[in-house]
C-alpha positions as CSV (number, residue, x, y, z in Angstrom):
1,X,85.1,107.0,96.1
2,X,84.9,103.3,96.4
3,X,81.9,101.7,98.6
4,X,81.6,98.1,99.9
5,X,78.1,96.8,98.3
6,X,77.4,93.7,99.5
7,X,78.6,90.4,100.9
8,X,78.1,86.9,100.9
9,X,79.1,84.4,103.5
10,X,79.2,80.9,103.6
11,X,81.1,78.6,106.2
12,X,82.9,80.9,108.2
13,X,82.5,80.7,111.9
14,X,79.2,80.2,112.9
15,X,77.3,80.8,109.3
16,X,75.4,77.9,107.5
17,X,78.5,75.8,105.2
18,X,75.3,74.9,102.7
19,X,73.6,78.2,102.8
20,X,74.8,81.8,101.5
21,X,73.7,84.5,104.4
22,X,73.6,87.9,102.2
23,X,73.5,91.3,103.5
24,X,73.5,94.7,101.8
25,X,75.6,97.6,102.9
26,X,73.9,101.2,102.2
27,X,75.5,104.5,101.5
28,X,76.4,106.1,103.4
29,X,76.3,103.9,106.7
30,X,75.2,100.2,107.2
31,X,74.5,99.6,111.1
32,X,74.9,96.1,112.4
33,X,73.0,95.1,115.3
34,X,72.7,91.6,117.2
35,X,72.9,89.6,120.0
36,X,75.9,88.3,121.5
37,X,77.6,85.3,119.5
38,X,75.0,86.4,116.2
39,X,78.1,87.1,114.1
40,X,78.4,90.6,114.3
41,X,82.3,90.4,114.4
42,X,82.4,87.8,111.6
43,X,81.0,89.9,109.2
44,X,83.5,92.5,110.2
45,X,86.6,89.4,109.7
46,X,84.9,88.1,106.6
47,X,85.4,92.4,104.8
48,X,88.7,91.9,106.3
49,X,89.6,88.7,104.9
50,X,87.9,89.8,101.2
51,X,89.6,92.9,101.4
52,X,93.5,91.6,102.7
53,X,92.9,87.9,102.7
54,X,94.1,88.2,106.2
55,X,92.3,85.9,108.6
56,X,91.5,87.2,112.5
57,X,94.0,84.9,113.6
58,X,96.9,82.6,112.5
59,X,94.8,79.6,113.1
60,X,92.9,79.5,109.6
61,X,90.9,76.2,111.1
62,X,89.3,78.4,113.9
63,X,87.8,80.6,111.0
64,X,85.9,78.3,109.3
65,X,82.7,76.9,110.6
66,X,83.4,74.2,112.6
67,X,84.3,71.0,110.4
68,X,83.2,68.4,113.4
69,X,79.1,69.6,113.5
70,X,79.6,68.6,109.6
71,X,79.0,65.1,108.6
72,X,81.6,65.2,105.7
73,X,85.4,65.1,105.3
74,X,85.5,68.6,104.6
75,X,83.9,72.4,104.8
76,X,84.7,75.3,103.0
77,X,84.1,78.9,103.9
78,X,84.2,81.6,101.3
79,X,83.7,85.0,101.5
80,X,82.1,86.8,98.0
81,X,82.2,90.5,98.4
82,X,80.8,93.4,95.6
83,X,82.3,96.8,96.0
84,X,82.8,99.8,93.5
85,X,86.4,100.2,92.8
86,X,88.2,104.1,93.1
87,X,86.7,104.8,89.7
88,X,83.0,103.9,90.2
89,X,83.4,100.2,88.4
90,X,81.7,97.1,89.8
91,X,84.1,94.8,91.5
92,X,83.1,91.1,92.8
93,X,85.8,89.3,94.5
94,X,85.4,86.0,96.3
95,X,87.5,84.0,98.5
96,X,87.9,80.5,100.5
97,X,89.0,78.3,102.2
98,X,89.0,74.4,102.7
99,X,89.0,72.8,105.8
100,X,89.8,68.4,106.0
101,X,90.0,65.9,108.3
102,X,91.6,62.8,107.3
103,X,89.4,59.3,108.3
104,X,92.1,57.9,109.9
105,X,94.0,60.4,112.2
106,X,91.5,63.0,112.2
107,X,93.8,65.4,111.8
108,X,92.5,68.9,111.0
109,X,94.3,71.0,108.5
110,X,92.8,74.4,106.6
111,X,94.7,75.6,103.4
112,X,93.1,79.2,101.7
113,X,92.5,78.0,98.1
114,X,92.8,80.5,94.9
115,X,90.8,83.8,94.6
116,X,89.1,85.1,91.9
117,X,87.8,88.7,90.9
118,X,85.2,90.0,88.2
119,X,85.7,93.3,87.3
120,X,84.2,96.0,84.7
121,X,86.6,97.4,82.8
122,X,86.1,101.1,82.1
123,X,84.8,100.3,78.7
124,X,82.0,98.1,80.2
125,X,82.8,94.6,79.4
126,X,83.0,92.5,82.5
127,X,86.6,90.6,83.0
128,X,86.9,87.4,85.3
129,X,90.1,85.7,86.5
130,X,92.0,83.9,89.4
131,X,94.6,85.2,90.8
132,X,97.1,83.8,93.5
133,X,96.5,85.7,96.9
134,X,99.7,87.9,97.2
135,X,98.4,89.4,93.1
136,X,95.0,89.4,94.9
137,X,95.8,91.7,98.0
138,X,97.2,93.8,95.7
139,X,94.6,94.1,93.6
140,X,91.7,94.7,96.0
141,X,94.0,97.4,98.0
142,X,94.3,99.3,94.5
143,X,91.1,99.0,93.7
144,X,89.7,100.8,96.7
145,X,92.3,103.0,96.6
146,X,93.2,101.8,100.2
147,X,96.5,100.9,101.4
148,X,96.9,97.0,103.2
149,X,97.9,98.7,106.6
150,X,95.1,101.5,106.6
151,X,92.6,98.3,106.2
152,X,93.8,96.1,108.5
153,X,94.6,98.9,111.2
154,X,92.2,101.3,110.6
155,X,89.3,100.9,108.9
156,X,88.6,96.7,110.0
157,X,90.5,96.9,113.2
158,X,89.6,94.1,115.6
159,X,87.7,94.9,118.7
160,X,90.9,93.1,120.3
161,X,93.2,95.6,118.6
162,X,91.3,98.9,118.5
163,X,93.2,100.6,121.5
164,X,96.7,100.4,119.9
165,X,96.4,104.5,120.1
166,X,96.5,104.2,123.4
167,X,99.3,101.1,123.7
168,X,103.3,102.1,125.0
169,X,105.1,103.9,122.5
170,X,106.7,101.4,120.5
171,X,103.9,99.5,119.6
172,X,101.6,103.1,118.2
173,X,105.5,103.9,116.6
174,X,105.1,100.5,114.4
175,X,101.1,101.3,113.5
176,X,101.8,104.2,112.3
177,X,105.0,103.0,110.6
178,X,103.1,100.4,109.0
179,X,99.7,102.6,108.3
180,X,102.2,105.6,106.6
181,X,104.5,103.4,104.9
182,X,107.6,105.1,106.8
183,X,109.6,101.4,106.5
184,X,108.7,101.1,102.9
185,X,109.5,104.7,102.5
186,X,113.1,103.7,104.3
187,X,113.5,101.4,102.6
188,X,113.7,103.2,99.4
189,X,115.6,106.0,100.7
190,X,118.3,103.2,101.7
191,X,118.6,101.6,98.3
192,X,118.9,105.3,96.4
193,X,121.8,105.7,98.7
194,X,123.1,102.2,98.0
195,X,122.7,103.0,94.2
196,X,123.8,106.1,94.5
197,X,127.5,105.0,96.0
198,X,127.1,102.5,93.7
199,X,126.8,104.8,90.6
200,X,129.9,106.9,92.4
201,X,132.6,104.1,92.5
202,X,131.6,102.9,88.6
203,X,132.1,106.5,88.1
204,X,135.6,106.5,89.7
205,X,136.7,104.0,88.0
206,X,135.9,104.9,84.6
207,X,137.1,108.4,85.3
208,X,140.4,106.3,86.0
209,X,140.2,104.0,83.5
210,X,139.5,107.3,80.6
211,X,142.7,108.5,82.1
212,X,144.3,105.7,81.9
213,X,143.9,105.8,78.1
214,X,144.6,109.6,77.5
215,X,147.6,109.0,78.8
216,X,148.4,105.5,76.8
217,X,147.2,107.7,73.8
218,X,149.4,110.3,74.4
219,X,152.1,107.5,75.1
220,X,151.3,105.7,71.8
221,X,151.1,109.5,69.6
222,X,154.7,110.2,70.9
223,X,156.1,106.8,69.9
224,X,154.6,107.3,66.7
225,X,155.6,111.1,65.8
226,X,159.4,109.4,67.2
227,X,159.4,106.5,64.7
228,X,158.0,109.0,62.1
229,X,161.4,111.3,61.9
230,X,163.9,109.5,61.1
231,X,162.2,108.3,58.1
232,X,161.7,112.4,57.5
């Protein structure tokens, strides 16, 4: 069974930009208590974000601690999270993002930069590398032996989003689409059909095209026993 370890937090929201705040997460239940606006949520977002690279909300700049109450150009926030993969190896994977302001206009812009995981390999040797983020969510989701949607749905649901259950129809018909894979599963089930039509006509036609050339063989075997006669 995979468990998340620890985390690491720098930059995001309201935590310290020059400081890493740490936490441990025991087995087999880590309680977080606080007062309002202490971060309790964040640390919720930040498992999220290491987990799915997904942040709360499209607006990547409202994640990251707040680049004007810094006296530099820019901030980054990076979450570093340690978790034992499906198969009881140690699994570190961090991730960031930059925030900017140019001098001039002092326009804001937030880009998520490159992740990177270290992971023991079943034979104990530790590997590290960077991966782009699509390769990353992949990863992590494999790893913990967790699907994307059962993450972000489920398990690190926002306290915005955690009465879908009881939202109109459609919307719990698209959760559980997306938590059960029933569009992916669709999807497949379309594209055997397509193949297998596919497979169907190719078959047709070279069910024609064999008969085609029996019957040019036949053809071409009577023209020759014909020419052969008269020579007889």
């Amino acid at each position: 069974m995979s468990w998340i370890k620890h985390l690491e937090i720098t930059g995001i929201r309201s935590y310290d930009p020059t400081s890493p705040a740490r936490m441990e997460l025991p087995m087999p239940v880590a309680l977080i208590v606080g007062h309002n606006g202490s971060g309790k949520t964040t640390i919720i977002e930040c498992l999220r974000f290491a987990c799915t690279g997904e942040t709360p909300t499209s607006n990547k700049t409202a994640f990251v601690h707040d680049i004007k109450q810094c006296s530099g150009s820019e901030v980054r926030g990076q979450v570093k999270m340690k978790f034992l993969d499906k198969n009881n190896n140690e699994v570190v994977v961090s991730r960031a993002l930059s925030t900017t302001q140019k001098k001039v206009t002092k326009v804001i812009s937030t880009r998520t930069l490159d992740s990177a995981i270290k992971r023991q390999m079943d034979n104990g040797e530790t590997m590290s590398i960077g991966l782009k983020n699509a390769d990353m969510d992949m990863l992590v989701s494999r790893l913990l032996g967790v699907s994307k949607s059962v993450l972000n749905n489920v398990i690190f649901c926002h306290q915005e989003d955690n009465l879908w259950p009881l939202a109109e129809g459609s919307i719990v018909k698209k959760k559980f689409d997306d938590i059960f894979g029933q569009r992916r599963h669709a999807k497949v089930i379309d594209e055997m059909k397509k193949q297998c039509k596919q497979l169907k006509d190719e078959l047709i036609i070279a069910n024609t095209e064999m008969k085609y050339l029996e019957d040019n063989k036949k053809e071409k075997s009577t023209d020759c026993d014909s020419a052969l006669i008269p020579l007889l």
